[in-house]
C-alpha positions as CSV (number, residue, x, y, z in Angstrom):
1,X,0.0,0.0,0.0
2,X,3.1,2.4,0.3
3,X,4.7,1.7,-2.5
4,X,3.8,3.5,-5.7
5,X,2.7,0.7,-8.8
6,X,0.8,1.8,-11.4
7,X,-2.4,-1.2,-11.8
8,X,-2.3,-3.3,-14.3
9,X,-4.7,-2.9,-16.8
10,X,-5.3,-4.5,-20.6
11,X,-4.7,-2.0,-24.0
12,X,-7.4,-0.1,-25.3
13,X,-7.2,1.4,-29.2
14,X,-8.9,4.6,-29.7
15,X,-8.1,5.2,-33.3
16,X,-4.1,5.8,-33.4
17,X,-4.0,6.3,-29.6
18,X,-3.4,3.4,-27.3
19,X,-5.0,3.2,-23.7
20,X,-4.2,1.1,-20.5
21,X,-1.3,-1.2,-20.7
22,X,2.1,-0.7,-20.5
23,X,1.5,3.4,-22.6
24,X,1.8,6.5,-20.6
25,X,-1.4,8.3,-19.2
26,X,-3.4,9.9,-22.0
27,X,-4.8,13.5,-21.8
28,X,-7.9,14.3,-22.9
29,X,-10.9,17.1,-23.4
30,X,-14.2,17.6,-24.6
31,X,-15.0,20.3,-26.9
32,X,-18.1,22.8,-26.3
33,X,-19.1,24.0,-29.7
34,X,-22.4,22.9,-31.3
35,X,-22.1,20.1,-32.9
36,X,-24.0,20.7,-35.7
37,X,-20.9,23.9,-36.4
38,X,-18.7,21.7,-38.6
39,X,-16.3,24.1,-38.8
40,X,-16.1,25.8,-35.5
41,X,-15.9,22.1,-33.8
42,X,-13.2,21.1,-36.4
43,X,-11.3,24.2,-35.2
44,X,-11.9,23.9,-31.2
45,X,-10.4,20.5,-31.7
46,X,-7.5,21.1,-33.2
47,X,-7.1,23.6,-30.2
48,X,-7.6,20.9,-28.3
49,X,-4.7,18.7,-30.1
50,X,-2.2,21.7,-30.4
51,X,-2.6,22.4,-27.1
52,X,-1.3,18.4,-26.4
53,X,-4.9,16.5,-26.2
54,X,-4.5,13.3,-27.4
55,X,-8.3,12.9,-27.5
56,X,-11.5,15.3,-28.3
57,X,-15.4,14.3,-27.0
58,X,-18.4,15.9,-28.4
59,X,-21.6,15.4,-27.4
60,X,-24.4,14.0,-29.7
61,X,-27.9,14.2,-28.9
62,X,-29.5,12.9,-31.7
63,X,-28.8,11.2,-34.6
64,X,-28.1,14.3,-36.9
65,X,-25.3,15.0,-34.6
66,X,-23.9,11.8,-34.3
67,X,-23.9,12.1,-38.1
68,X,-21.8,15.7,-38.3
69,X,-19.4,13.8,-36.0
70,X,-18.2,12.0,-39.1
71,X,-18.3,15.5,-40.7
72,X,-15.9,16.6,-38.0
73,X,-13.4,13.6,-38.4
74,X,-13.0,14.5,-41.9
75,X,-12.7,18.5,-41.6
76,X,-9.6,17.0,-39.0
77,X,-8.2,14.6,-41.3
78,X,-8.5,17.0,-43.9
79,X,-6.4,19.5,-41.8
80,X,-3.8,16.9,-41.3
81,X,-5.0,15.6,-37.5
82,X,-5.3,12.7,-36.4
83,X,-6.5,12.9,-33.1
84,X,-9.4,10.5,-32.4
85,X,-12.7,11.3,-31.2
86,X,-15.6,10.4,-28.8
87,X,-19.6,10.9,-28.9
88,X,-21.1,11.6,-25.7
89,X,-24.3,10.0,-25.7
90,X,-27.3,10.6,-23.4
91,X,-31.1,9.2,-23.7
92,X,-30.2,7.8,-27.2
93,X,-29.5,4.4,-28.2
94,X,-29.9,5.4,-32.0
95,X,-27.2,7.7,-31.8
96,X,-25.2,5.5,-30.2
97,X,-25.5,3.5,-33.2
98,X,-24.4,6.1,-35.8
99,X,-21.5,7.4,-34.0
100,X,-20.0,4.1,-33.5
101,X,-19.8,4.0,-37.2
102,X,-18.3,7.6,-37.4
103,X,-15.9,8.0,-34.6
104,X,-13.4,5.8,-33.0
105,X,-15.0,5.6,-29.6
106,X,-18.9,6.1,-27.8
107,X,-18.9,6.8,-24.7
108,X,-22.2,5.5,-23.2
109,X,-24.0,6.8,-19.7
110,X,-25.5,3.1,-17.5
111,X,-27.6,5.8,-16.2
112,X,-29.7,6.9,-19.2
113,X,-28.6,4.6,-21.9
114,X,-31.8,2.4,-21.8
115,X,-33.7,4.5,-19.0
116,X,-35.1,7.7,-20.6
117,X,-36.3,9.2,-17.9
118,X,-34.4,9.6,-14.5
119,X,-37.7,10.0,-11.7
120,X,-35.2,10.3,-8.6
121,X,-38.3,8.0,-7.2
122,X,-37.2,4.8,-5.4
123,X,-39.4,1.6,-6.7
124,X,-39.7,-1.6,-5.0
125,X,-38.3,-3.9,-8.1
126,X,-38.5,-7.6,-7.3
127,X,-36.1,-10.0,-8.4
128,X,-38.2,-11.0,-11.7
129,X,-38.7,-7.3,-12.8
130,X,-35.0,-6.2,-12.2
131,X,-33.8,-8.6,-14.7
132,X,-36.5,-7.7,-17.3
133,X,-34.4,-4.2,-17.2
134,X,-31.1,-6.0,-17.7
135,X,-32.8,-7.2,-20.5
136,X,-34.1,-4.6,-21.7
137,X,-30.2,-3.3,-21.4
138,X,-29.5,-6.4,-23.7
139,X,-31.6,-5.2,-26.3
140,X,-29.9,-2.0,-26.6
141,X,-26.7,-2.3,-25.6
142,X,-25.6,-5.8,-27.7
143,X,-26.5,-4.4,-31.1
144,X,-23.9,-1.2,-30.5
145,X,-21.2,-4.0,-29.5
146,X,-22.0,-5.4,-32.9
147,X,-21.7,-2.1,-34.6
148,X,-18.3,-1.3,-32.3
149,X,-16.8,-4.9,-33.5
150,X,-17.3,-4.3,-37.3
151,X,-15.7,-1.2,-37.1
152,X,-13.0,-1.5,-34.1
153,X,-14.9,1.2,-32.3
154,X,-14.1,1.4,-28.9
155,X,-16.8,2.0,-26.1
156,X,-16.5,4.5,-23.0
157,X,-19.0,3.1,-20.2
158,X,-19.6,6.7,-18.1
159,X,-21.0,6.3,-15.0
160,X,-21.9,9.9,-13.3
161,X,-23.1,10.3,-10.0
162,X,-25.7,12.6,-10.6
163,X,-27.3,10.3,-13.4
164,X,-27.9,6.6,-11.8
165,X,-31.0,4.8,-12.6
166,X,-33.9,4.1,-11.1
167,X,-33.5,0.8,-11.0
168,X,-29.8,1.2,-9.4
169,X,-31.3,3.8,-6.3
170,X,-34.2,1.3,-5.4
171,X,-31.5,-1.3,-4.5
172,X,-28.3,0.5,-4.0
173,X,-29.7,4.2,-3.1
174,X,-27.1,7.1,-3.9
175,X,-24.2,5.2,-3.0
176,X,-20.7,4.7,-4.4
177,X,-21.6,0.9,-4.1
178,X,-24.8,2.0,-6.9
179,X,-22.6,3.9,-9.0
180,X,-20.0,0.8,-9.0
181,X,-22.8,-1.6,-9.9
182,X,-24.5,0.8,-12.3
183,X,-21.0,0.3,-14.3
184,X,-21.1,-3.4,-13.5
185,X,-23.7,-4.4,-15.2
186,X,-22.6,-3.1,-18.5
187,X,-19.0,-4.5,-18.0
188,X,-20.3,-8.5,-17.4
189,X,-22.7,-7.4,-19.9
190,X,-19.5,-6.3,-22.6
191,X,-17.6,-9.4,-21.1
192,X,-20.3,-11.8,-22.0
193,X,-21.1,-11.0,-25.3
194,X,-17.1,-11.2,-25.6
195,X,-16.3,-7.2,-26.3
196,X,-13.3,-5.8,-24.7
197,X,-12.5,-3.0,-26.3
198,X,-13.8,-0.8,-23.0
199,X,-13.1,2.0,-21.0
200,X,-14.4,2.9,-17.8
201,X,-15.2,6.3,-15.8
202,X,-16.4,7.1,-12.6
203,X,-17.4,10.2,-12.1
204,X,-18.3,12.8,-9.2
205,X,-18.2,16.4,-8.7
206,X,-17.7,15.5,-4.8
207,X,-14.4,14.4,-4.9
208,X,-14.3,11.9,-2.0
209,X,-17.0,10.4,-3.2
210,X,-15.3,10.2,-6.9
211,X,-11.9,8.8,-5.0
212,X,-13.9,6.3,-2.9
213,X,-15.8,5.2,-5.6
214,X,-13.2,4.6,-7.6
215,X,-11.4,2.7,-5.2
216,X,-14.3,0.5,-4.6
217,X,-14.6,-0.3,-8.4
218,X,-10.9,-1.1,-8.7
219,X,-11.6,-4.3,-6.1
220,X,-14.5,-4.9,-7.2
221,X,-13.2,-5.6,-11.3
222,X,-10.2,-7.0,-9.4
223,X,-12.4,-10.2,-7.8
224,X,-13.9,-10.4,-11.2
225,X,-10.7,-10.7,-13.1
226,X,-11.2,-7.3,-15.3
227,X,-8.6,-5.1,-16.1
228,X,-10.1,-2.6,-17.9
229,X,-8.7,0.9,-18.0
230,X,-10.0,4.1,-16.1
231,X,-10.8,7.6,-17.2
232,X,-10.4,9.6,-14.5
233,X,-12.6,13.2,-13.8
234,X,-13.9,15.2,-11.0
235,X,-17.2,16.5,-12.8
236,X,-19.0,19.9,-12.5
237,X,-15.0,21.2,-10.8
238,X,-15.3,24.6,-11.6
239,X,-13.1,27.5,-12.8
240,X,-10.1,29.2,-11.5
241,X,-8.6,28.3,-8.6
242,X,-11.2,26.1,-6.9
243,X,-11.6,24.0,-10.1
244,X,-7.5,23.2,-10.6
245,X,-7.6,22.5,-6.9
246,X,-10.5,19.8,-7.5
247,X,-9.2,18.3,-10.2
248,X,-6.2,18.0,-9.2
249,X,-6.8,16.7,-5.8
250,X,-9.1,13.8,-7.1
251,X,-7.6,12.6,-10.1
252,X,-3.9,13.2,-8.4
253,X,-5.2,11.3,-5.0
254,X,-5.8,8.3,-7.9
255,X,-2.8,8.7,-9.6
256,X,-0.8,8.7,-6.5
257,X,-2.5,5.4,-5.6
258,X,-1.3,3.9,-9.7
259,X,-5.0,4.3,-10.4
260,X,-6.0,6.1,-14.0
261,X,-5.1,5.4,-17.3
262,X,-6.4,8.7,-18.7
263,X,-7.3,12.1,-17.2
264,X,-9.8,15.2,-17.9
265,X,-9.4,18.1,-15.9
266,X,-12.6,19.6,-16.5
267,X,-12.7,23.4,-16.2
268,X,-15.4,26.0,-16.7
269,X,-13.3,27.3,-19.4
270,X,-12.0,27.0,-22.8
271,X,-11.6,23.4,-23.4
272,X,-7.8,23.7,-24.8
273,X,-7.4,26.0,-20.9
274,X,-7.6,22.2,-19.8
275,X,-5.0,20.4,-21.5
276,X,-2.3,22.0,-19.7
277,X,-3.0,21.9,-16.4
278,X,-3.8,18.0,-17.1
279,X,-0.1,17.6,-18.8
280,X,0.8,19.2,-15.4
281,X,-0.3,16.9,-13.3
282,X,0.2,13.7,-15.0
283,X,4.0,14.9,-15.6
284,X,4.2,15.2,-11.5
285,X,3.0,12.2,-10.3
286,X,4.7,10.5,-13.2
287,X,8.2,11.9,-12.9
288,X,8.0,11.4,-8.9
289,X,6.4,8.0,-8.9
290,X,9.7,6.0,-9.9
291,X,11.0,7.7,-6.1
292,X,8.2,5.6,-4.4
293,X,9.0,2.4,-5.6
294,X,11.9,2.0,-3.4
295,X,13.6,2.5,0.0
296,X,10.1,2.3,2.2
297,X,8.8,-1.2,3.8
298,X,5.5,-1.2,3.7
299,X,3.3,-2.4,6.2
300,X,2.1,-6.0,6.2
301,X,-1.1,-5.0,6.4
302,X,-2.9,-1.5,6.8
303,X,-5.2,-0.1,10.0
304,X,-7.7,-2.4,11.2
305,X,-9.7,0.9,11.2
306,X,-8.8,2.1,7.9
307,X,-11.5,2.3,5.3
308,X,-10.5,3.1,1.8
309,X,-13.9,3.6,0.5
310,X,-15.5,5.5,3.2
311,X,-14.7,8.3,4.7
312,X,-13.9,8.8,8.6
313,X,-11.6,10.9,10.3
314,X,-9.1,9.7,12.3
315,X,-9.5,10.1,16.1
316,X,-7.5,12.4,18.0
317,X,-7.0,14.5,20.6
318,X,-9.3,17.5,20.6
319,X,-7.6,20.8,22.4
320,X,-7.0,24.2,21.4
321,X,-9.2,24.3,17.9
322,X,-7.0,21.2,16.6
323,X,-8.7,17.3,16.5
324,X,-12.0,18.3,14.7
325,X,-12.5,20.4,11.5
326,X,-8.8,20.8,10.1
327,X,-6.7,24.1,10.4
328,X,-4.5,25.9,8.4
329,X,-0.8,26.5,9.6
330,X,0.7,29.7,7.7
331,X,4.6,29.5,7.9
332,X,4.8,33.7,8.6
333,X,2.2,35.9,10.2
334,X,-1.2,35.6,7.7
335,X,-4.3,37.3,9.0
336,X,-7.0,34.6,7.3
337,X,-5.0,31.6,8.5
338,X,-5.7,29.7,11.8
339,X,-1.9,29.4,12.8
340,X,1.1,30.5,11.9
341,X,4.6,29.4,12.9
342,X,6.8,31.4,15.5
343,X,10.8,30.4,14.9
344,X,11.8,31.7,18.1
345,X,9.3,30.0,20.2
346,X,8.7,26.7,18.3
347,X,5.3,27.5,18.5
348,X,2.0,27.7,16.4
349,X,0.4,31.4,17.1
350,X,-3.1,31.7,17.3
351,X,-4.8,34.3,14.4
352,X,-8.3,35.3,14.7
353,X,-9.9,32.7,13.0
354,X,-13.0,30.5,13.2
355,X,-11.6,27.2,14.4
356,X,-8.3,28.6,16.4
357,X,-8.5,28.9,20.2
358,X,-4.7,29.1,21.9
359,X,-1.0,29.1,20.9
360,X,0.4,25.4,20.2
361,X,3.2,23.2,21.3
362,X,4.9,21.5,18.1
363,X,7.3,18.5,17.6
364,X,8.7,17.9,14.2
365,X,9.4,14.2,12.4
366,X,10.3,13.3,10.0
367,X,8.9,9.6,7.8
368,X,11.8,7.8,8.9
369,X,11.6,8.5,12.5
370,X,8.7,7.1,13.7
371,X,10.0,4.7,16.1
372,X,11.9,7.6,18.0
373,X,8.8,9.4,17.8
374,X,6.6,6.8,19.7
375,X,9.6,6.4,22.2
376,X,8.8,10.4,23.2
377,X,5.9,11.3,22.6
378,X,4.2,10.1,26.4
379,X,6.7,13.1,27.6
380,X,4.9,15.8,25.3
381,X,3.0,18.4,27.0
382,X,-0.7,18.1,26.5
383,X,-1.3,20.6,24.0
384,X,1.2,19.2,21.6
385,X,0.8,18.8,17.8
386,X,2.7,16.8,15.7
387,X,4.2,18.5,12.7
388,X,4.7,15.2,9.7
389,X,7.5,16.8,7.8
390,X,8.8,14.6,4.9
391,X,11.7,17.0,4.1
392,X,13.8,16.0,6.3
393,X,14.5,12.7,5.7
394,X,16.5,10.8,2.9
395,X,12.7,10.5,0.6
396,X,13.0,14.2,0.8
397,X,11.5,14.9,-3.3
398,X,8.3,13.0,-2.1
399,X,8.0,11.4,0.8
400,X,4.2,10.9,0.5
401,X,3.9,7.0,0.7
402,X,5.8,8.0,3.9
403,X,3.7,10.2,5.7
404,X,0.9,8.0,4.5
405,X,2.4,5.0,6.4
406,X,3.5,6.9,9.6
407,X,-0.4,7.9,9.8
408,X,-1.5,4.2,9.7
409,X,1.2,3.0,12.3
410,X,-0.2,5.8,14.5
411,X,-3.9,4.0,14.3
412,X,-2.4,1.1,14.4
413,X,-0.8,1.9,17.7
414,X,-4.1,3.7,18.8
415,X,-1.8,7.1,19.0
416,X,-4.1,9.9,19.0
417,X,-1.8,12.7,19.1
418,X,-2.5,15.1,16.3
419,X,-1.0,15.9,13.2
420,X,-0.8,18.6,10.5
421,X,1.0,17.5,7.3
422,X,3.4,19.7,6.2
423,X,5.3,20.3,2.5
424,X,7.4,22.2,1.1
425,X,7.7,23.5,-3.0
426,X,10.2,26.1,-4.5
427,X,7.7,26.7,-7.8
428,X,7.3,30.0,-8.3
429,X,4.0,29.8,-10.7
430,X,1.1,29.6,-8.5
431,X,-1.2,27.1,-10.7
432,X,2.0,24.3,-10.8
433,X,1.8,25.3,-6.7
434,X,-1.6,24.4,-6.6
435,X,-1.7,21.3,-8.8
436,X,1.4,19.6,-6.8
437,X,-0.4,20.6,-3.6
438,X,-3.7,19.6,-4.3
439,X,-2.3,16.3,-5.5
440,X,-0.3,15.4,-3.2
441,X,-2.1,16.6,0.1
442,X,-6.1,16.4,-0.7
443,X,-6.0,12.3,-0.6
444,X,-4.9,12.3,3.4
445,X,-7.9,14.6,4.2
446,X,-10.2,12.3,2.2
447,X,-9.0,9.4,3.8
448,X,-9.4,11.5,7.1
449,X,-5.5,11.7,8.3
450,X,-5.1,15.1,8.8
451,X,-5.9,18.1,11.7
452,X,-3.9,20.6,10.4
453,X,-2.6,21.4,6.2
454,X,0.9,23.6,6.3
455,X,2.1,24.8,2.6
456,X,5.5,25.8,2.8
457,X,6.2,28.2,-0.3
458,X,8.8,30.2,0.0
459,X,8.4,31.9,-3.7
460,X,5.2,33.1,-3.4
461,X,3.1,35.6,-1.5
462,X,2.0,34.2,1.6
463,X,-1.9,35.2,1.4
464,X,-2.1,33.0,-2.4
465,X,-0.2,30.2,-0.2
466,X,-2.6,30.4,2.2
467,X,-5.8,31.0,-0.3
468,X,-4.5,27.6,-1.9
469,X,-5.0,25.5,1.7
470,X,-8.3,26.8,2.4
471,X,-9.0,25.3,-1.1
472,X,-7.7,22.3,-0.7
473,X,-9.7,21.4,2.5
474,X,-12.9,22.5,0.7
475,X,-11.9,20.1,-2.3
476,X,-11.8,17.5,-0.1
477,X,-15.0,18.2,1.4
478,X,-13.3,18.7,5.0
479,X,-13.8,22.1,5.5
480,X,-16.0,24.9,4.0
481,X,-14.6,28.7,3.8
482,X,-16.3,30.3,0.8
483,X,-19.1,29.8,-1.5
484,X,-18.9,26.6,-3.0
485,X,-19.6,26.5,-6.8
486,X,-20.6,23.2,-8.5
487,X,-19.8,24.3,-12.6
488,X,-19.9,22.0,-15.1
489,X,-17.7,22.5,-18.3
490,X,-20.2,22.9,-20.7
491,X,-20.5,20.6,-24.3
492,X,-22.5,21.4,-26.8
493,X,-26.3,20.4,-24.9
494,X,-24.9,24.0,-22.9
495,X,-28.2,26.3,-23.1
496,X,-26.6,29.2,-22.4
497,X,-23.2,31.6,-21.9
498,X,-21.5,29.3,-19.4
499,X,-18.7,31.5,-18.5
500,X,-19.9,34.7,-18.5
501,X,-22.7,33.6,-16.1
502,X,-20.6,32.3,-13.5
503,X,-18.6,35.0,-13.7
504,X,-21.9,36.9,-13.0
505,X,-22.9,34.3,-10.0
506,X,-19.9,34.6,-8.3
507,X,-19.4,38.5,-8.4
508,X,-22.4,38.2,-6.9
509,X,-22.4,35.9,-4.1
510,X,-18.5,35.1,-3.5
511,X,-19.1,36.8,-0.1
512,X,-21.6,33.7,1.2
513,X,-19.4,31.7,3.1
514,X,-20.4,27.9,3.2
515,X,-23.0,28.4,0.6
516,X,-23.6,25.4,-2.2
517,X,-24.4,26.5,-6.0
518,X,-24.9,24.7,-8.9
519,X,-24.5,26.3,-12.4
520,X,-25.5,23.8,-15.4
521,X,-25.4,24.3,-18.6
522,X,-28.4,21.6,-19.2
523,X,-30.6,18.7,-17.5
524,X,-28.4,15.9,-18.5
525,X,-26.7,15.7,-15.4
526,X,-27.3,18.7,-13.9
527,X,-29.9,18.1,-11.1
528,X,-28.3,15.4,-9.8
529,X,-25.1,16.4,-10.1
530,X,-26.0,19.3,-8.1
531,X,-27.9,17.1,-5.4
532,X,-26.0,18.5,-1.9
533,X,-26.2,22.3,-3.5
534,X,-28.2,24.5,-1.8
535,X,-29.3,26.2,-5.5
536,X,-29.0,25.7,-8.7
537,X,-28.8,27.4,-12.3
538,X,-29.6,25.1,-14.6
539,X,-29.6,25.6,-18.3
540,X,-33.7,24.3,-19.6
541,X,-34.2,25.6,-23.4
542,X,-31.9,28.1,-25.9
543,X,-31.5,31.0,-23.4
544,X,-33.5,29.8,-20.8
545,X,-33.1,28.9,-17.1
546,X,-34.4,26.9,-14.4
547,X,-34.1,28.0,-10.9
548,X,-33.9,25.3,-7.5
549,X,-34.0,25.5,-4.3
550,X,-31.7,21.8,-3.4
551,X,-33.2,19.1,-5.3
552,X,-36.5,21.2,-6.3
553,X,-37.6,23.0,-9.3
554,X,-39.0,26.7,-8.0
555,X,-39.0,28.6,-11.6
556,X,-38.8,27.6,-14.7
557,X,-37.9,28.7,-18.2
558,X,-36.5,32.5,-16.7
559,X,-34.7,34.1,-19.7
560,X,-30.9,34.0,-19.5
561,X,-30.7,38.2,-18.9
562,X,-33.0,37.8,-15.8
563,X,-31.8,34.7,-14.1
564,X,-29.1,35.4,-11.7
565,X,-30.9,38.5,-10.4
566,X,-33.9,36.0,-10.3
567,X,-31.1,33.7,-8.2
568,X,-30.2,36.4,-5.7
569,X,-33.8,36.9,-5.1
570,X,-34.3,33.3,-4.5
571,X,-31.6,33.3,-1.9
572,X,-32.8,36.3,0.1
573,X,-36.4,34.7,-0.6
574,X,-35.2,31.7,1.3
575,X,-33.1,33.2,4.4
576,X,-30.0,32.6,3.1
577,X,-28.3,35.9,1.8
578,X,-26.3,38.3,3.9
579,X,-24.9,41.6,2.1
580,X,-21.2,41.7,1.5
């Protein structure tokens, strides 16, 4: 479990590109033009390719788009690109059938393949009428394989978290143990009618769900004997800062654990804004995995108490704001974090903050020292913290497999002392900052390690360092400091300006701390994605908007220059705005 090794998976051809195996991680996008714009989708794709994509997705709702997909393909080919592309279908089987005979891979939804219309009412499905909806699967799903064969089409199965069945929530309810069986029964489906030519995704816009879930559908192909490839994407991530952070805090906690085969960072911005923040991260974890394969001893086994695919936060002591929600530990004087750390006293100073409450006692370690450690630590004072510093020891360039074991020999030891993670990086461009930090730091929040982040770069101004923390908690759904924004990318289904309107949301309701809002660009996915928001924008006709209030409908079809003022009245309406 501590030492790095990338899973073992079997080749998938899309096209001229090669995914899974022994090839390096692919990069991918998905392009947001209309579809039926041959030549403004010919050209956002080979933005997409310049850029370094090695794949481009378009969405096809119907059958006339699936058809201007092969349109695409040749404008590309015609331009001299090869770069292969997907159909993102939804609701339709019949354009499923068309792309597959027009692109080189279809990437198919469990969720709405066969069901067309997603109640988000549990049924009571005996035994019998369950598998008349696997057959009724069968029926759809085994002519497209036939289609896929002829033409060495490869098939995406896309399982989103906001899109499961009916028939999966009456058994499974909205679990990550549904979403793993919504993919299953396409993939015994695929292995049974002998087609192999499959790759899978799992995907969230809560990324400890995504990380969990994906976990759980690693062991469960593993006891099965599949070794398909993954896709790995934290839906609906955002823009900016808080959709890097995200990004790269799921799909980096599955890369550090040799999950993923291929990678989206999906952004609520240009499509080719993607590809190189995904290069970026894949490049990290890559050029520092080798470094994990060696020199640590990994433990015969893991914590009793350890859970990989559910969350729960370690037990510790709880004393002076430190044990429950986790702080942030500035390493000079910053007004907005909860600590910062004194040099001459060896102490963590208090700020005014919401979680603080009383100077700390700290002890540094190193990885490599945790035996000295537990041979001191019954002498600490009580209001001691330990400080996991990985820079120290001889792993120094990562040193995460290390802290990642010292943390289970602590549980294992029933040690409750607690611990903020520390790490140090010398970059001196704040998005390579965040992507290295997100990635290597979110996964011990979501598997509930840590009581305390510390960011330790020197080459940039304390208050973006400190910015970049408070994101990464509220990435990994630990702790909640702003407004949290749940923004899909957009495709070509988007009913609206995506970007301008959450630039338009959030200059208007940044300032409501701890606040959940959805911005969709259509139905597809969007209510259910959006199911913990506490609103929602979602996209309904051409220039038209629908209005919630969590998972319910309260206006519908509000013209697109009307609808965020129309959302700001909702949220005073409700109880729930405070002015700025």
């Amino acid at each position: 479990m501590f030492q790095y090794k990338r899973r073992d998976t079997i080749p998938v051809r899309v096209g001229g590109v090669e995914i899974g195996g022994n090839n390096p991680i692919r990069v991918q996008s998905m392009a947001n033009t209309d579809t039926n714009d041959i030549e403004s989708s010919v050209a956002q794709a080979m933005r997409i390719e310049a850029a370094g994509g090695e794949i481009v997705r378009f969405t096809a709702q119907g059958v006339k788009e699936a058809l201007n997909l092969g349109l695409i393909r040749e404008g590309l080919r015609s331009n001299s690109s090869s770069v292969p592309l997907v159909a993102d279908i939804h609701f339709n089987p019949q354009a499923a059938f068309t792309a597959a005979e027009k692109v080189e891979k279809v990437r198919i939804n469990p969720g709405n393949f066969v069901d067309r219309v997603h109640t988000q009412k549990h049924f009571d499905y005996t035994e019998e009428e369950y598998q008349l909806e696997i057959e009724k699967i069968k029926e759809k799903l085994y002519p497209l394989l036939d289609i896929c064969k002829k033409n060495s089409t490869a098939i995406r199965i896309g399982v989103n978290h906001g899109s499961l069945s009916d028939r999966i929530l009456s058994r499974y309810g909205d679990t990550s143990y549904g979403m793993v069986e919504s993919c299953m029964e396409f993939l015994r489906l695929c292995v049974a009618y002998d087609f192999f030519s499959i790759v899978i995704s799992v995907k969230a816009s809560n990324t400890m769900i995504m990380v969990e879930t994906v976990r759980l559908l690693v062991a469960t192909m593993e006891k099965e004997n599949m070794k398909f490839p993954l896709h790995l994407g934290v839906t609906e991530a955002g823009d900016g800062e808080d959709g890097r952070v995200k990004s790269a805090l799921g799909i980096g906690a599955l890369l550090q654990d040799g999950i993923g085969d291929t990678i989206r960072v999906s952004l609520s911005e240009a499509p080719e804004n993607e590809i190189p923040v995904a290069k970026k991260l894949v490049e990290y974890v890559t050029a520092t995995a080798p470094l994990r394969r060696d020199g640590l001893t990994p433990l015969a086994t893991s914590s009793a108490s350890f859970d990989p695919y559910s969350y729960h936060k370690r037990d510790s002591l709880k004393f002076n704001g430190i044990g429950g929600v986790p702080v942030v530990v500035a390493s000079s004087q910053d007004e907005k974090s909860d600590y910062y750390f004194s040099l001459k006293d060896n102490v963590l100073k208090q700020n005014t903050s919401d979680v603080a409450s009383g100077d700390l006692n700290v002890k540094f370690f190193h990885v490599g020292e945790y035996e000295r450690f537990k041979s001191e630590y019954t002498s600490y004072p009580a209001d001691t913290v330990l400080v996991l510093d990985p820079f120290r020891c001889q792993d120094s360039q990562d040193g995460i497999n290390g802290q990642r074991e010292f943390f289970h020999r602590l549980m294992n030891d029933d040690i409750k002392i607690p611990v903020i993670i520390r790490r140090r990086y010398d970059d001196v461009d704040l998005e390579d900052l965040q992507i290295k930090a997100a990635a290597d730091l979110g996964q011990f929040f979501i598997d509930g390690f840590g009581d305390g982040v510390w960011v330790d770069a020197p080459n940039l101004p304390q208050s973006e360092v400190t910015s970049l923390m408070f994101s990464i908690l509220q990435g990994a759904r630990v702790r909640f400091s702003k407004t949290e924004y749940i923004s899909c990318p957009g495709c070509g289904r988007t009913l609206y300006d995506l970007e301008a309107t959450i630039a338009r949301i959030k200059k208007r309701t940044s300032h409501l701390k701890g606040l959940k809002i959805g911005v969709m660009g259509c139905i597809v996915n969007g209510p259910g994605e959006m199911a913990d928001a506490d609103y929602g924008y979602v996209g309904s006709a051409r220039g038209m908007v629908n209005l919630y209030k969590g998972q319910n409908c309260i206006e519908k079809l509000i013209p697109e220059a009307d609808a965020v003022e129309r959302l700001v009245q909702l949220i005073k309406d409700n109880g729930d705005w405070r002015d700025a």
